[in-house]
GUMAR-94275 format. One record per residue (C-alpha): residue number from 1; residue in one letter; x, y, z. Coordinates in steps of 0.5 Angstrom, whole numbers, plus 500, padded with zeros to 3 digits. Example, Ala and Ser with C-alpha at 12.3 -4.5 7.8 and 13.67 -1.06 7.14 Angstrom:
{1,A,{525,491,516}}
{2,S,{527,498,514}}
//
This chain:
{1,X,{239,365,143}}
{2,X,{231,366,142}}
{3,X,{230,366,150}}
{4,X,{227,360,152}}
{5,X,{227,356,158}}
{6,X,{232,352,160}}
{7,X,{231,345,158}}
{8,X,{232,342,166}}
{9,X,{226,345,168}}
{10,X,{223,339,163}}
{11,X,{223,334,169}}
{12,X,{222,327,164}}
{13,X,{228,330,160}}
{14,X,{234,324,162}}
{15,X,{241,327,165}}
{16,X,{244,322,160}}
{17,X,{242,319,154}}
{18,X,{245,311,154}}
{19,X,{249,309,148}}
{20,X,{252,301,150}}
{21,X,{257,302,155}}
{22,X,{257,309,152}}
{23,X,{253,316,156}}
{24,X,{252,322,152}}
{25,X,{251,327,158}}
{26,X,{244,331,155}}
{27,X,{249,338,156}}
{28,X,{251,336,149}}
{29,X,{244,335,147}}
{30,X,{242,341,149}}
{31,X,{247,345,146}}
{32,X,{246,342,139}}
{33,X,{239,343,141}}
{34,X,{239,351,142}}
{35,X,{244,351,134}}
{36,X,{237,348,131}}
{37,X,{233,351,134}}
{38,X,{236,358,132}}
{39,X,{238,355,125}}
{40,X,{232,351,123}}
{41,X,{226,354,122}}
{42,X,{222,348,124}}
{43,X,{224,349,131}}
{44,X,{220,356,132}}
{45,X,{214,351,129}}
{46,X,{215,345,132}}
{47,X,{217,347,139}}
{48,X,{223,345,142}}
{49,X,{222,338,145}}
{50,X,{221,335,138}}
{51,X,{227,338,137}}
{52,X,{231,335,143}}
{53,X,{228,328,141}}
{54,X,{231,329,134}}
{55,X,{238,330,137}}
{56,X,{237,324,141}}
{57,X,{236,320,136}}
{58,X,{241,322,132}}
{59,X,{245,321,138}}
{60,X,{244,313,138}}
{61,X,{245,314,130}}
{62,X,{252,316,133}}
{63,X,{254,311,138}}
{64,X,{251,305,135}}
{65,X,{256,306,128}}
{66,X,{261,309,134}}
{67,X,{259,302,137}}
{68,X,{260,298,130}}
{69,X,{266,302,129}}
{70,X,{270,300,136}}
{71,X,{267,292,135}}
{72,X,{271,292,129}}
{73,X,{276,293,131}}
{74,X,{276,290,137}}
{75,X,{275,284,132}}
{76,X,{281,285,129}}
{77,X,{285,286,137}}
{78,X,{282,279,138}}
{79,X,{285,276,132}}
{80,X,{292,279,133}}
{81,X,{292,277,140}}
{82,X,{290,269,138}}
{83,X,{292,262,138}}
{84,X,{292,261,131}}
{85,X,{299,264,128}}
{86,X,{296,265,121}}
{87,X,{290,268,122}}
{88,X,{294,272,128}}
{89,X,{299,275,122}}
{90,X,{293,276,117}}
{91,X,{290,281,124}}
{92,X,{296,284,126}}
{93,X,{297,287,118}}
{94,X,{290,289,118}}
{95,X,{291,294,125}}
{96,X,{299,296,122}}
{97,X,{296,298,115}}
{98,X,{290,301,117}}
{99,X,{292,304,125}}
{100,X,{294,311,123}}
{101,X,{300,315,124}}
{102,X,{298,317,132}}
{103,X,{295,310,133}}
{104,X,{303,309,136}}
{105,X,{300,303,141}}
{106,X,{297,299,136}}
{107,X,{303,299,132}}
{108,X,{307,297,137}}
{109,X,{303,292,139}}
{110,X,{301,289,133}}
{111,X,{308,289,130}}
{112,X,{310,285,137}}
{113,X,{304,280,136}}
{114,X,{306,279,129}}
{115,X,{313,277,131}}
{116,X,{311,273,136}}
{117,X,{306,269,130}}
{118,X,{313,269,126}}
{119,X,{317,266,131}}
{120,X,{311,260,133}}
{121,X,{312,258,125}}
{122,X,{320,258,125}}
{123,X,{320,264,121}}
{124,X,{324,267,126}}
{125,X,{328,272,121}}
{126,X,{321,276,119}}
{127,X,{320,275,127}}
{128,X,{325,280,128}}
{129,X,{324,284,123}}
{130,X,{317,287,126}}
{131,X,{320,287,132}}
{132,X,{326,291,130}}
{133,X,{319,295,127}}
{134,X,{316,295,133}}
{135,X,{322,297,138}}
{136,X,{324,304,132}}
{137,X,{316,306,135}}
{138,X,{318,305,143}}
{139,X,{326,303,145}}
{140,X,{324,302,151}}
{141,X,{317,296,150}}
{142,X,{321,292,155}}
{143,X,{315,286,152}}
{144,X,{319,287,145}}
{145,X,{325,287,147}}
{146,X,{325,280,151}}
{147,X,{321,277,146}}
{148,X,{326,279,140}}
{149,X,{332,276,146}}
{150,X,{328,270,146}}
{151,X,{328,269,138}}
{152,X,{335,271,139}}
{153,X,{336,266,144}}
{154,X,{333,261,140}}
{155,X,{338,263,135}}
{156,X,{344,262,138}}
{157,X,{346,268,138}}
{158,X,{347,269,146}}
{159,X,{350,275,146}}
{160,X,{344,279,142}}
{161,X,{338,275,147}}
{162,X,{343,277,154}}
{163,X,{343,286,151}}
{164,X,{336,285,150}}
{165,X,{334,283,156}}
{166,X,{338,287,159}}
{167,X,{335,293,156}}
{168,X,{329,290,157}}
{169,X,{330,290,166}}
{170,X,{332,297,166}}
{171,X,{325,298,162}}
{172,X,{322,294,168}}
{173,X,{326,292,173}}
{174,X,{321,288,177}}
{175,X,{320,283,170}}
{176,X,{321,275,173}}
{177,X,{320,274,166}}
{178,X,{326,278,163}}
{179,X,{331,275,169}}
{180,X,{329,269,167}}
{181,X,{330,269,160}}
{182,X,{337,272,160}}
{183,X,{339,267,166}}
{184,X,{337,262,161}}
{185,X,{342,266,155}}
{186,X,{347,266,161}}
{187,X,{347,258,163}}
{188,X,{346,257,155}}
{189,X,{353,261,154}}
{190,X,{357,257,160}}
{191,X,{356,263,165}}
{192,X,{352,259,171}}
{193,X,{355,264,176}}
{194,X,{350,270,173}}
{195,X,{346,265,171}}
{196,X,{345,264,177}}
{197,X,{344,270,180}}
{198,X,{339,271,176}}
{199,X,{335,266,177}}
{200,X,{335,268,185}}
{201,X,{333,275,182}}
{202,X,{327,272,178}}
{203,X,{325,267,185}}
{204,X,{326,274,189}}
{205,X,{320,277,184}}
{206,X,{315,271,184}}
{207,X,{316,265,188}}
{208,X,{312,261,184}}
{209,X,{317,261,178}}
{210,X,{317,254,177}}
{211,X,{322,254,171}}
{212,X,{327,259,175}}
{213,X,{327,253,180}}
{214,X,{329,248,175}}
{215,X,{334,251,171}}
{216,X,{337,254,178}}
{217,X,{337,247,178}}
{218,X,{341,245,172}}
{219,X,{346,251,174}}
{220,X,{348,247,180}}
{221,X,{349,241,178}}
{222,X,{354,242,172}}
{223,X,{357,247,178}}
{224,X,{357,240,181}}
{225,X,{353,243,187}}
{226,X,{349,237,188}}
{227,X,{345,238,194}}
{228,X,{343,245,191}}
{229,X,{340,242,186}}
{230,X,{336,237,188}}
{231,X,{333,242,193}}
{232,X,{331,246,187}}
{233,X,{329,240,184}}
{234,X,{324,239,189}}
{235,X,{321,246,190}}
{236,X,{320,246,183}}
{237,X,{316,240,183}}
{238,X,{311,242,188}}
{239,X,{310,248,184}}
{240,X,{309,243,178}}
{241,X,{309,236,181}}
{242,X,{307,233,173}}
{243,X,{312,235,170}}
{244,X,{316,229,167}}
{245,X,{323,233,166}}
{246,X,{324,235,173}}
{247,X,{323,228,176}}
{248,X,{328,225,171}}
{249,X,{333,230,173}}
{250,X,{332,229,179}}
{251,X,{332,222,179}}
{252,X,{339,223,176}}
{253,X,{341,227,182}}
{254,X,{339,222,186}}
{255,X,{342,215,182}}
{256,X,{349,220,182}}
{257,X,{349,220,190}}
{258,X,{348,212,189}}
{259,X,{340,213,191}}
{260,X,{338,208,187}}
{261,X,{330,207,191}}
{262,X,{329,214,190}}
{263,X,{332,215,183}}
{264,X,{328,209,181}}
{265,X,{321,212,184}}
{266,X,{322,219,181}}
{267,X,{323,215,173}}
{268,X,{317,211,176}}
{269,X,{314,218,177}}
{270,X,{317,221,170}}
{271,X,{314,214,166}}
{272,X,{307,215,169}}
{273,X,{306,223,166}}
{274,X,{309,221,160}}
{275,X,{309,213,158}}
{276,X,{313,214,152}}
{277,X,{318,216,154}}
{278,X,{325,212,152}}
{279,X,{330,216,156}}
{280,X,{325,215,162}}
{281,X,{325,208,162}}
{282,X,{332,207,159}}
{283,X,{335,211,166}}
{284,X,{331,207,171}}
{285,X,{334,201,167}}
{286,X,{341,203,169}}
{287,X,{339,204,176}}
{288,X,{335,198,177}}
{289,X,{342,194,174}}
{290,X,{346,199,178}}
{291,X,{342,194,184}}
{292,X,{343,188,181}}
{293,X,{335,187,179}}
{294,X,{338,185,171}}
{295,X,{332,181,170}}
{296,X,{328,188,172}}
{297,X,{334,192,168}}
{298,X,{332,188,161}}
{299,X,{325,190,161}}
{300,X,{326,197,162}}
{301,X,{331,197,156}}
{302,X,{327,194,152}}
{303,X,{321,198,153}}
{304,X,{326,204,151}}
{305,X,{327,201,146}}
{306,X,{320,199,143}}
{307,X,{319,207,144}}
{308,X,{326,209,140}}
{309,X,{329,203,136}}
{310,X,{334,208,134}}
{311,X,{337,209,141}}
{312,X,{344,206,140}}
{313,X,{346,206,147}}
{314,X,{339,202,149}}
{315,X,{342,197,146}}
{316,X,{350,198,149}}
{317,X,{346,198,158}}
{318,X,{342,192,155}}
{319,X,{347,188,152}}
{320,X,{351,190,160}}
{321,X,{345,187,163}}
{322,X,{344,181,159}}
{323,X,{352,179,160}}
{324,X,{352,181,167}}
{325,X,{346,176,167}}
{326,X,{349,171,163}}
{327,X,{347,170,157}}
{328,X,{353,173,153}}
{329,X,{349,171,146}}
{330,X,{344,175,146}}
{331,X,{349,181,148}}
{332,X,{353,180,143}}
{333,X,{347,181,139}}
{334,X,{344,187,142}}
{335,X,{351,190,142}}
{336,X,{353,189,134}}
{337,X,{346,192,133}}
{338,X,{349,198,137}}
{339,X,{354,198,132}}
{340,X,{350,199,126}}
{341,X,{346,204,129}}
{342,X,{354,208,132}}
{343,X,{359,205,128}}
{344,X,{364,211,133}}
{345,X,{361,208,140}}
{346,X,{368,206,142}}
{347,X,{364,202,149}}
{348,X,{360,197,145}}
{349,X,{367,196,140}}
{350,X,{371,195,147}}
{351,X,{364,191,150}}
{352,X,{364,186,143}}
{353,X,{371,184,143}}
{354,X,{370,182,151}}
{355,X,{364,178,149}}
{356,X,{367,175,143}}
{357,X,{372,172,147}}
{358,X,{368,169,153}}
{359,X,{363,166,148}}
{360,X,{369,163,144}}
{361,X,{372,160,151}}
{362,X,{366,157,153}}
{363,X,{366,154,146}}
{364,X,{373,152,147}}
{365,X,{372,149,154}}
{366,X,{367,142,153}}
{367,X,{371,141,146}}
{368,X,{377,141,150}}
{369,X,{375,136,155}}
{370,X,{371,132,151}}
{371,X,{374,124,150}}
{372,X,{373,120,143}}
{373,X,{368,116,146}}
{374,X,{361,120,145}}
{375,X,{358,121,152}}
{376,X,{351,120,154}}
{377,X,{349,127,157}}
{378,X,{349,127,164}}
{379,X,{343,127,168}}
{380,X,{339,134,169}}
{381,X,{340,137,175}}
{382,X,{334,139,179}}
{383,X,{333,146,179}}
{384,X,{334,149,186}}
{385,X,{329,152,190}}
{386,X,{329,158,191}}
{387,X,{331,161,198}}
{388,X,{325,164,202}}
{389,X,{325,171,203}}
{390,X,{327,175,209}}
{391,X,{321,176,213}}
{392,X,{325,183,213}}
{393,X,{324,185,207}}
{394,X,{317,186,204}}
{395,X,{315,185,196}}
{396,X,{314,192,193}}
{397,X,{307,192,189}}
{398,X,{308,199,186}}
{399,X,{309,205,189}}
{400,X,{304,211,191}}
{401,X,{309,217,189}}
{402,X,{315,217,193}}
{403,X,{312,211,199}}
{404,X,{313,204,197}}
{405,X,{306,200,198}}
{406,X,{308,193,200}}
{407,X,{305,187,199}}
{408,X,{303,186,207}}
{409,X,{300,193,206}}
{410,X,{295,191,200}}
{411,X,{293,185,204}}
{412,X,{293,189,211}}
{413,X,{287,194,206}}
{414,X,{284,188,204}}
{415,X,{284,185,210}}
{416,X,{280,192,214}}
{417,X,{276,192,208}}
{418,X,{274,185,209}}
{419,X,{272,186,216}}
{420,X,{269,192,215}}
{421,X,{264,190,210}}
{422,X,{263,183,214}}
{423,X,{261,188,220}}
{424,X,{256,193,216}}
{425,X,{252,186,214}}
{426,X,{252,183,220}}
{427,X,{250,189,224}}
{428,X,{245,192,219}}
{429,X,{238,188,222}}
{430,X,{240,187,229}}
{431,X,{233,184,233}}
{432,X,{231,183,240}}
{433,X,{230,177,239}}
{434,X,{236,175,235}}
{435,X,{236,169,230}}
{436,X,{243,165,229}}
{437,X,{248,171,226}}
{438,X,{246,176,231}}
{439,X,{247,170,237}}
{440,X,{253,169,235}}
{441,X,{255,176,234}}
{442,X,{253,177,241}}
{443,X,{257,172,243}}
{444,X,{264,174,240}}
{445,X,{262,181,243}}
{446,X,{260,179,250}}
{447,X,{266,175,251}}
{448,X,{271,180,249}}
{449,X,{267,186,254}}
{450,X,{267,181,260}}
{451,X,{274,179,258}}
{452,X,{276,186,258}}
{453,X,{273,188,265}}
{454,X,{275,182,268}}
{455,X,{282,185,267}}
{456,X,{280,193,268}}
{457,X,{276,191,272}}
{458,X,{271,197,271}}
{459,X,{265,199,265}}
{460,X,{270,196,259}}
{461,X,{265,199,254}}
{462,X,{270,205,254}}
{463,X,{276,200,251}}
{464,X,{272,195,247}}
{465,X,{272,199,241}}
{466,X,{280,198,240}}
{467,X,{281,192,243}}
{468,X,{275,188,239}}
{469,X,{278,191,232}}
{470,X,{285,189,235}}
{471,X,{283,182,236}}
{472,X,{278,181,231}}
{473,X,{283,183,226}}
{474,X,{289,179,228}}
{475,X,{285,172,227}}
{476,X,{283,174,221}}
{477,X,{290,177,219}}
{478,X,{294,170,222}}
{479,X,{290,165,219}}
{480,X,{289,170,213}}
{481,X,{297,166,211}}
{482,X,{293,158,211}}
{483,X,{290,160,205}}
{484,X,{293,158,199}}
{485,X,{298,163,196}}
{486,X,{297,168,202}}
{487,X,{301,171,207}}
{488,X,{299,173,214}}
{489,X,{302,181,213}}
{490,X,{303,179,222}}
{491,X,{308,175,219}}
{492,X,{313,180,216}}
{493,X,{316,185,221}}
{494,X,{312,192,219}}
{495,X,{304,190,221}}
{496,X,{307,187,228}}
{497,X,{310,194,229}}
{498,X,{305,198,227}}
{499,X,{300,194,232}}
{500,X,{304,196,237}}
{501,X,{305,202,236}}
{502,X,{297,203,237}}
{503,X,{297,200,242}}
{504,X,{304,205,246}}
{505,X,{299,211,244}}
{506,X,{293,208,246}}
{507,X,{296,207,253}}
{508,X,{298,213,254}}
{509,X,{291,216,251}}
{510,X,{287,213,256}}
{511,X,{291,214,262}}
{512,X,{291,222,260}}
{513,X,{284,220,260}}
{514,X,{283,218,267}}
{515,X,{288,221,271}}
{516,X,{290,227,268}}
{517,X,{296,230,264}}
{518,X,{300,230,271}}
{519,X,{297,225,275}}
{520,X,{299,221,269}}
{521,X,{306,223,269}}
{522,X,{306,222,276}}
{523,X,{304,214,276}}
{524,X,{311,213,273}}
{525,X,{314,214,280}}
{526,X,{311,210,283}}
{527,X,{313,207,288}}
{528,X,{318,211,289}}
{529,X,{321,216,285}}
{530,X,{328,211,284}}
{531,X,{323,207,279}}
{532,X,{323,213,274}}
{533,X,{328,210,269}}
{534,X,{325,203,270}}
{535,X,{318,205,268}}
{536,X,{320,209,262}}
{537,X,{324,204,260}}
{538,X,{319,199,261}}
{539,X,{314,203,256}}
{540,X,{318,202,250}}
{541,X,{321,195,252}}
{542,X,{314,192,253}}
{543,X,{311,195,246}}
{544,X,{318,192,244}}
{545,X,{317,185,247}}
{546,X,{308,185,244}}
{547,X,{311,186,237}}
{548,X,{316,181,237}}
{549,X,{312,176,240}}
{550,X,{307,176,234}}
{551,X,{312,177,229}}
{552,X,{316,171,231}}
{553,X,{310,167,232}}
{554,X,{307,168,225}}
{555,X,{313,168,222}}
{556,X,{315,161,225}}
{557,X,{309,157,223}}
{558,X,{308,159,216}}
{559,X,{316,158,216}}
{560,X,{315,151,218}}
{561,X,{308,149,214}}
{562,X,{312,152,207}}
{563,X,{318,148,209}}
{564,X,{315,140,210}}
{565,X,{311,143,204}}
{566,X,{318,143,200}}
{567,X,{321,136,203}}
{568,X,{314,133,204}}
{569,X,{310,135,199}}
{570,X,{302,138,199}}
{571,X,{297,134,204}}
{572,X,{303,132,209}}
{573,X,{303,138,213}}
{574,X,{295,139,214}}
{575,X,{296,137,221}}
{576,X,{301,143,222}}
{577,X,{296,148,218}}
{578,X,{290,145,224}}
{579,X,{296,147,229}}
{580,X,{297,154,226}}
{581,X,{290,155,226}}
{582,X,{290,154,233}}
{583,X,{296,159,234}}
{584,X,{294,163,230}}
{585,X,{288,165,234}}
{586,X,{291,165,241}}
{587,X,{296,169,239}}
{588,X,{291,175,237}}
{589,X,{289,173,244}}
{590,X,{294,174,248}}
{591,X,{296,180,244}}
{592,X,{289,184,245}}
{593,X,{290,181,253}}
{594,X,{296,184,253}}
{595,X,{294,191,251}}
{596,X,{289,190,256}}
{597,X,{293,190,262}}
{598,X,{296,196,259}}
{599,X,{290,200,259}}
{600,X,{289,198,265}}
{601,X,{295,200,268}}
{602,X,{295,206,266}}
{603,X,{288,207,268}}
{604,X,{290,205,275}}
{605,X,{286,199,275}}
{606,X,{291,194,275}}
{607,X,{299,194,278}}
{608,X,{304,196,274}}
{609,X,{309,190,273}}
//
């Protein structure tokens, strides 16, 4: 060369020139450097450095149209890769006409993407053919061999999708994917034995598979393996708890095993992700008459169909309810319209002719029996009284996922609502010198306090925040069944049994509390240790006795006002509701006093028994 220092002694020189996210290392600067400066007689008059800034600026020259270059065609991958199935074929031809023989990979690529294009706008012949194109480049792209399976799949020819997605698991054996899908060509071509084992295999390689749950599921049940596939259903459902198949698949599982309850909670589940859904609403018909509720039947078949009147079989379980329900002519109705819809369905055929006789014999019936002489009609009937419901059985509200809300539920809620925002606004300006509602707060408080200490016989602050709640609340949820329409949730059997509950666990709480884990334990041998069976069976029947005593209670008074209500009419039984005010109040009383003598047996302040 011409002998002149090394650049690297230059100190300000950079090791890198930067380009973007390209470096261009300065080795090659100062290659093409010393080629000028021996080739250009500029540089002997311009000395070297101009010459190493000249190369840097032709080198940013270079990775800037490097830099256009690549966004383009970065633009065009982007394109080929996106939603729209138009513009992602207009890309993809772009890279396969202009990708140069030894651009392999984006050919393949962009074949693939382009029959994926094709498969989304139903051209599934033209999808197959760039697949083809692609798989002649790479035989073993296992990406192109399960989506060519899939397109086969979506074709019907089995055969074809289950070859190509075997292919594909040998390219890679670790594919969920592929096992899925040539699971689902199996269970779509009867073989559920293989289907199966592959769906095992797709869950072995990714647990999160929620489809290869539901479609396990599905093989079992057309094995007749229904526990199986009701467990399948469920995992698939906490991996997807919105999809509304699942839940109505599952919901026919549970209607097959005669779980009509669960069936209905799974279609009411199905309804709430998918509101038009026919098929949902006429299954929970079927199971609401497979109960009985035709009323409730009814209304879900003409839901299913108002979404689909083209439901043949809609009409047919209507036209069922209807007859099962008495009213034979608008079966006949509902039946001949299943008949328009399906001149074949041998059932409605079958359900007609039945129908038309009981209706031409109830016609015949009164003709038959009536005299010459016109007979004046008789009287009408009273309508008869509804009976009153079981106090066992509580009205369903809705339902919150699986958990039936009752109606002593929602009143029970509105109840702690209620007392709880009295309480922040009787509480909320609390003074030393107490106006009208705070003395009468104080007065509620201090009376409950004194007569908790009377009983425990020690500092009853301890215990005053569960024993006043617990009074509090039962005189407002007693007298809660006087106003009108209401019903005191302490008189169904659920709220009683969840108070005492409370109270069974509190007890033990607070006896831990005060003596210790095994002072506590050692109290229920005394005296002796021969009352051991007596004082754990007394723990159970004295929680037993405390829910029905104000159960029965309730329950009671508000059976006996409904009843002279009946027979007497609305004013009479006013002396009764002063009584049950009454009643109501002590039975709160006793209740919490109960549980107060508890507490303080197992505290030791008060002789067991």
């Amino acid at each position: 060369m011409l002998g002149w220092p090394s650049t690297r002694a230059v100190p300000w020189v950079p090791t890198v020139v930067p380009c973007g996210t390209t470096a261009v290392p300065l080795r090659l600067v100062e290659i093409v450097s010393e080629l000028v400066g021996t080739f250009s007689f500029s540089a002997r008059i311009f000395g070297r450095r101009c010459v190493i800034a000249f190369t840097r600026a032709l080198a940013g020259l270079l990775c800037i149209l490097l830099a256009a270059h690549a966004f383009a065609a970065g633009d065009r991958t982007t394109g080929c890769r996106g939603a729209d199935p138009d513009e992602r074929i207009a890309a993809c031809t772009e890279i396969i006409t202009t990708a140069g023989r030894k651009a392999k990979r984006n050919r393949i690529t962009a074949y693939i993407n382009r029959g994926a294009a094709y498969r989304i706008k139903g051209d599934l012949d033209r999808a197959i053919a760039d697949l083809d194109k692609a798989l002649q480049l790479d035989p073993r792209s296992a990406i192109g061999l399960a989506e060519r399976a899939s397109i086969y799949r979506a074709k019907g020819e089995l055969e074809h999708a289950i070859s190509d997605y075997g292919r594909a698991i040998e390219a890679q054996p670790q594919s969920a994917a592929a096992f899925y899908g040539r699971g689902e060509a199996y269970r779509a071509n009867d073989d559920l034995d293989r289907a199966i084992a592959d769906y095992d295999k797709a869950l072995q390689l990714d647990e999160g598979l929620a489809g290869a749950y539901g479609s396990r599921a599905r093989a079992f049940l057309g094995k007749g393996e229904l526990d199986k596939a009701l467990a399948d259903f469920t995992e698939a459902l906490k991996l997807d708890p919105r999809s509304y198949s699942l839940h109505i698949d599952r919901g026919d599982i549970h209607s097959s095993k005669g779980d009509l309850d669960q069936a209905i909670a799974d279609y009411d589940e199905a309804i709430e992700y998918d509101p038009g859904s026919a098929s949902a609403y006429n299954k929970r018909g079927l199971a609401y008459s497979a109960k009985g509720e035709f009323d409730n039947a009814i209304i879900d078949f003409s839901k299913a169909i108002e979404l689909d009147p083209t439901i043949a079989e809609a009409f047919l379980d209507r036209a069922n309810a209807y007859r099962s329900n008495g009213d034979p002519a608008q079966a006949r109705r509902d039946l001949e319209a299943a008949l328009k819809l399906d001149p074949e369905l041998a059932s409605a055929k079958e359900a007609l002719d039945e129908v038309n006789k009981l209706i031409a014999k109830s016609a015949a019936s009164p003709t038959a029996a009536a005299p010459v002489a016109p007979v004046a009609p008789p009287a009408q009937a009273p309508a008869p009284r509804s009976p009153r419901p079981s106090p066992l059985k509580s009205t369903v509200l809705f339902h919150s996922g699986p958990v039936p809300i009752t109606e002593p539920v929602a009143i029970t809620w509105a109840i702690m609502l209620l007392v709880s925002v009295a309480s922040f606004l009787f509480t909320r300006r609390l003074q030393l010198d107490p106006n009208r509602r705070q003395a009468v707060l104080e007065l509620v408080v201090t009376g409950i306090l004194e007569q908790i200490e009377d009983v425990v016989r020690r500092d009853g602050r301890p215990f005053l925040p569960l024993l006043g709640t617990l009074f509090i609340f039962l005189v407002v949820a007693n007298l809660s069944g006087l106003l009108p329409g209401g019903e005191a949730p302490t008189s169904k059997l659920e709220t009683p049994a969840a108070l005492a509950l409370i109270v069974f666990f509190s007890v033990h709480f607070f006896g831990v509390r005060a003596r210790g884990v095994a002072g506590y334990l050692a109290s229920f041998a005394e005296p002796k240790l021969i009352m051991l069976p007596l004082n754990i069976v007394s723990e159970v029947t004295r929680t037993f006795s405390l829910m029905v005593r104000l159960f029965g209670n309730v329950m009671s008074g508000e059976f006996v006002i409904a009843l002279v209500v009946g027979l007497a009419g609305l004013f009479v039984p006013i002396p009764l509701m002063a009584l049950e005010v009454l009643v109501g109040i002590v039975q709160a009383y006793i209740f919490t006093v109960l549980a107060t003598v508890f507490i303080g047996a197992a505290i030791g302040r008060v002789e067991k028994g």
